[in-house]
Structures are given as C-alpha cells and as structure tokens.
N, C-alpha and C positions, 0 to 999 in steps of 0.2 A: 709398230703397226702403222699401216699409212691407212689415211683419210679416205673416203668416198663423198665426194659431194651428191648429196642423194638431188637434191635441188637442181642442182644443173646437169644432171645426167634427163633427169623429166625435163628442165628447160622451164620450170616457173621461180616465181619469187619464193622467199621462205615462209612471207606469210601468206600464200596462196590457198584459195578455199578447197573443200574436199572434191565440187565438182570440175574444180581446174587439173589438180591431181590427176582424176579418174581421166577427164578429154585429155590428156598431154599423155598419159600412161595407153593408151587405146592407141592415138594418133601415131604414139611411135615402134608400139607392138604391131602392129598393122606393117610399118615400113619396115623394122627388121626381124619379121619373121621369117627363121631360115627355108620354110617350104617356100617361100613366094618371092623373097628379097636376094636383089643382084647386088644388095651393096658390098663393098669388103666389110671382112669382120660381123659381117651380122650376126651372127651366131655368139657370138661373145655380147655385142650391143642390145642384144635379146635376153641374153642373161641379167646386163645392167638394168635394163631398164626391169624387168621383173621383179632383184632384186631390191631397187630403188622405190616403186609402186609397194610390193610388202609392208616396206615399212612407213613407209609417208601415210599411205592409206588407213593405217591403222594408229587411231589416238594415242594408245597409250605407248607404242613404238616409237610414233614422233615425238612422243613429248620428251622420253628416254636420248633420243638422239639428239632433240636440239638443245637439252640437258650439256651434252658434249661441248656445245660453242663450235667457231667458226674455224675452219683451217683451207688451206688450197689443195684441192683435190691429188692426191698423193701424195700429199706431206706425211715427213712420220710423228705420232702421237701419244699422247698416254692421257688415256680419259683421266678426269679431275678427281680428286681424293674424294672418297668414299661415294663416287658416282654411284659403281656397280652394287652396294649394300643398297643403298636409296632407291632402288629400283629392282631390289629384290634380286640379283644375279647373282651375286657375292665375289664382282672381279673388282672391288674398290684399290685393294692395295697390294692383288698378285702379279705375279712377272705375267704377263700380257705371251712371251714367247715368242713362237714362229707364228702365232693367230693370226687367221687372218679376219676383216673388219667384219663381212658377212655371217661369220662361225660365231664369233663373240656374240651376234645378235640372235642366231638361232637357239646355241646355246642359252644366251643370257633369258629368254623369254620360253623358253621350252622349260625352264626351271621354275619361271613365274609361274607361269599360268599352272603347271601342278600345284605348285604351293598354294594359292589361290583358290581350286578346287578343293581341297581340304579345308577353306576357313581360315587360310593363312592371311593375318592381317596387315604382312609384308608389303613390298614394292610399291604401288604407285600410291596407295593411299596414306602411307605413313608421308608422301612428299605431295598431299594433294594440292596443298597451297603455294602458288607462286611467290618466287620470292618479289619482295618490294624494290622500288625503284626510287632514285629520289633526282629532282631537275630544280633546277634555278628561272627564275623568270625575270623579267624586268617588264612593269607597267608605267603610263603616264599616271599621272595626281588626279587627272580629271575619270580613267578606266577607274581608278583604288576608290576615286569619292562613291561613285556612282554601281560598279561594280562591272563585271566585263565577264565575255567570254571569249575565250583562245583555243586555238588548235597548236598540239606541240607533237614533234616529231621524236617518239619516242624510242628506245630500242633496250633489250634487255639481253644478257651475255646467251647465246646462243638459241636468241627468236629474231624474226624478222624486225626491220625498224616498222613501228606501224603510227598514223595520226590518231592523238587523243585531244577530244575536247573537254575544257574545262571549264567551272564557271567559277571566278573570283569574285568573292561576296561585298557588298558595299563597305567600305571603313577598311580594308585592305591596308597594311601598316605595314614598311622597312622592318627586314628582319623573322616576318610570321612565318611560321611552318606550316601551310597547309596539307591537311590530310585530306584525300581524293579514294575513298575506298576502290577495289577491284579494280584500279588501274592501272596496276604495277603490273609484273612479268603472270605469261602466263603456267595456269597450275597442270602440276603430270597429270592429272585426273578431276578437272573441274575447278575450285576456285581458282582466281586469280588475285595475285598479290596486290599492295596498296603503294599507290604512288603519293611522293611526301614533296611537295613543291614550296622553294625555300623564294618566298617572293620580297623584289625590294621595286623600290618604285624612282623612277628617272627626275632629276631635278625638273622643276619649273620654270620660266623667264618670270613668272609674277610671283608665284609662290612660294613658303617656305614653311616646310613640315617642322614643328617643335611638339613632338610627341603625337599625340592626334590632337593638338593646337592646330590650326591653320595661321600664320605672321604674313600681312600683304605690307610692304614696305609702300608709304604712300604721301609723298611730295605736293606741303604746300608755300604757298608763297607768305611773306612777312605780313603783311597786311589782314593775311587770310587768318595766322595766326594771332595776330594782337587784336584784331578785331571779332573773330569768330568769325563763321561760317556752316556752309551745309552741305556737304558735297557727296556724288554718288558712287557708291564702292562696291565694285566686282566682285563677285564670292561665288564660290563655285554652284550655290543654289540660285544664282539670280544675285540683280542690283540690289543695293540696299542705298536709303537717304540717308546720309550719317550726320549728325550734328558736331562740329568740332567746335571748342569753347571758348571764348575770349581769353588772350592769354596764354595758348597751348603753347607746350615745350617740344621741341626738335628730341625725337628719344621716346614720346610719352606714348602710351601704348592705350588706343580709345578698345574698348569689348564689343564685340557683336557676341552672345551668349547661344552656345547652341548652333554656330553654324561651320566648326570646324568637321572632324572626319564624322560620320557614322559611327554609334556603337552601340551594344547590348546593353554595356553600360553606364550608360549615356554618351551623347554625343560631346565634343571635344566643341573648342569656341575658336571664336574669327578673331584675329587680333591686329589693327591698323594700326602700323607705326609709321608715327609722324616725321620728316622729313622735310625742317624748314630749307627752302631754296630761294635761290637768286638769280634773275635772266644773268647768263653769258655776258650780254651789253645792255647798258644803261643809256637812256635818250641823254642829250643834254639838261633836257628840262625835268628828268628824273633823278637827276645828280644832283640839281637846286634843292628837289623836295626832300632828297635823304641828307642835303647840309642842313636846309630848315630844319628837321628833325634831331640832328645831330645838335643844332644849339639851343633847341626847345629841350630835348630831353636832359633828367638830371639820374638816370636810371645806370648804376654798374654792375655789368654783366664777370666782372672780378674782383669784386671787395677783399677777397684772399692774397690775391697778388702785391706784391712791393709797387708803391704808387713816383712815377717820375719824378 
C-alpha cells in the first residue's frame, strides 16, 4: 500500500490547528475545482485534497492516521502491529492486498462508527491515552538550586514535533526522573500521555555537587591558616562570613549547615574545603621571613617518615 501525505497535500504542518486545516482545505478546493479550474490534473487534485480534509478534519480520523507515523508520500507501507484493532477496524495483522490507502480508511471507520452506535466500547477509546514520551535534559547548578523553566522541542512517532514548557523544581538532582503529567504524545480521543524528563545538571567552574551536599574548594594562604582568619564564601544563596580557625588543615572540610541543594527533606549543606597555597614567587624579603620561620620552627609535618 503506498502512503498519502495528507499534510502536504493541504500544505500545513502536522501539528496545524483545526482552523488552518479548514482555510488550506477551502483555499485549494476553490483552485482545483473542476468546474472553474484550468489547472492540469484538477480533477484528480480535487479528489486529494477532499480526500486529505475528510480525514485531518475529523479528530478521531487524524488521530487514527498519525497513529500511522511518518513516510514520503508514496512510499509503500504496512501500518504498525495491531494499529487497525486499536482503532476498532480490525486490519492489525491482515494482508493489506491491492487496498488502496483511501478504501482502508473508508472502510476502517464505516465499521467504527457502527460499532460505536451500538455501545461498542471499541476503537478510539480503548486507545484514549497517548502514549508517553520521555527526553533528557541538561541544567546549570545555579537553574537545579533555584528551579527554572524550559521550553523543549518535542515530537512523538507519528504527531508533529511541537514546543513544551516545563518547570523544574528547586533541589533538581543528577539522575531524577521527572514526571510532567499530559505532556507526552497526544491521545486517539482526549487524554494525552505523560512526558518523563531524565534531568542531569552541567559541571560548575566553582562548584561540586556530592549528593545534594554543595563542596566549594576554597584557597588559603599559610598565614591565614596558622593564624585564623574570617573570609567571605560564595554559595549559591548569597555571601556568607566564614570563620576559619587557627591551625586549619589543607583538606579539612569547614560546614555551612543548610545551604546546599533544596529539599522536601531537608536541605543538603555547604561544604568549604580548604586549600592551603603559596604565591607562584616569593619577594626576596619573603624568603628571609619563611628561613626565620624555618629555624624558629621545631614543628614535623612527617614524624612517620625515615629521618636523614
């Protein structure tokens, strides 16, 4: 059986509204109708477009057909395993034949809609819900802290690709599967299925995610370390004044409580790790102060080690 692209015979998109349909179906009945139109082939192109309006026009037709998926117009095809049962026709799994693609539809919904009139709880509503979709995303640390919304370009096997907006929640985590009800594929006959977004979030230059911990690696000089200090530390909620203690270790890991990701239960913490450093170059008269040092001090940083 080959293909009809019913879409491009009317000349709109596939996920075009009902009144684009109707103007594109008028607009080109009007040009190839055979009492008025000198084009060639109008009579035939009058047929297409007629039979292309039938069924776009009518919901439960289109949703039947884009049930089908995508082909090039005159390709040949074989609708999908147990298409024609799901949709009450019952051509799921017979030989198709010499059919041609308009018969099958005449047929297939001349059978519906009786069945239908008797109470038959067949065809479109046994497939009312669309099937689910699922997409990947990738956020920054600062969209996942705070929470964000996106617009994603979506497309389900035999509907148009269409934009959906979403909104990810604050505390957004590497790895979550969010569920986005009614905005997966749409359904033969009303609902739409649920789109399932597998979110991970893009490294940081400052930050580093350890679970919903926040770790800010955070560089001080020796001085600042043996001495103590007070210094101010970036976190995604604002500055904080941190105190760092006489004596701190290159490694040791100071808490801010409370200010890593977002959660229901409970929030995750900030974690500054410390990062003893050394300038690049050393003045002349800073090399004096760290040999004074070096013959004042009686302090070893290897007691474990075999001694010269």
């Amino acid at each position: 059986m080959k293909y009809k692209d019913y879409y491009k015979i009317l000349g709109v998109e596939r996920g075009a509204q009902t009144d684009e349909i109707k103007k594109a179906y008028r607009k080109l009945a009007r040009k190839y109708h055979p009492d008025v139109s000198k084009e060639p082939e109008a009579e035939e192109r009058f047929k297409e477009v007629n039979e292309a309006n039938d069924v776009l026009s009518d919901p439960e037709k289109r949703a039947a057909y884009d049930q089908l998926g995508y082909y090039q117009s005159g390709q040949e095809f074989r609708p999908p395993p147990g298409w024609g049962e799901r949709f009450g026709g019952g051509f799921g799994g017979a030989d198709m034949g010499g059919m041609d693609f308009s018969d099958m539809f005449a047929q297939m919904f001349g059978g519906m809609h009786g069945a239908r009139s008797f109470g038959g709880a067949q065809g479109f509503r046994g497939a009312a819900k669309g099937r689910d979709v699922e997409a990947s995303l990738n956020i920054g640390l600062e969209e996942a802290f705070r929470g964000c919304e996106r617009s994603l370009n979506l497309s389900a096997p035999g509907q148009a690709a269409r934009t959906v907006n979403v909104r990810i929640p604050a505390g957004a985590l590497p790895g979550m599967r969010l569920r986005v009800p009614g905005k997966g594929g749409h359904g033969a006959h009303g609902q739409a299925g649920d789109l399932y977004l597998n979110i991970d979030v893009a490294p940081h230059e400052l930050y580093r995610l350890d679970g919903k911990d926040i770790v800010l690696e955070t560089p001080i000089m020796p001085w600042e370390a043996a001495l103590g200090t007070t210094i101010t530390v970036p976190t995604l909620s604002g500055s904080v004044r941190l105190k760092v203690p006489a004596g701190a270790r290159s490694g040791q890991k100071l808490r801010l409580a409370g200010k890593g990701m977002p959660s229901a239960k409970g929030a995750g913490n900030f974690y500054v790790l410390l990062q003893i450093v050394l300038p690049s170059e050393a003045s002349e008269e800073e090399k004096k102060l760290y040999e004074q040092l070096r013959a004042l001090s009686s302090f070893d940083p290897r007691p474990q080690f075999p001694k010269d």
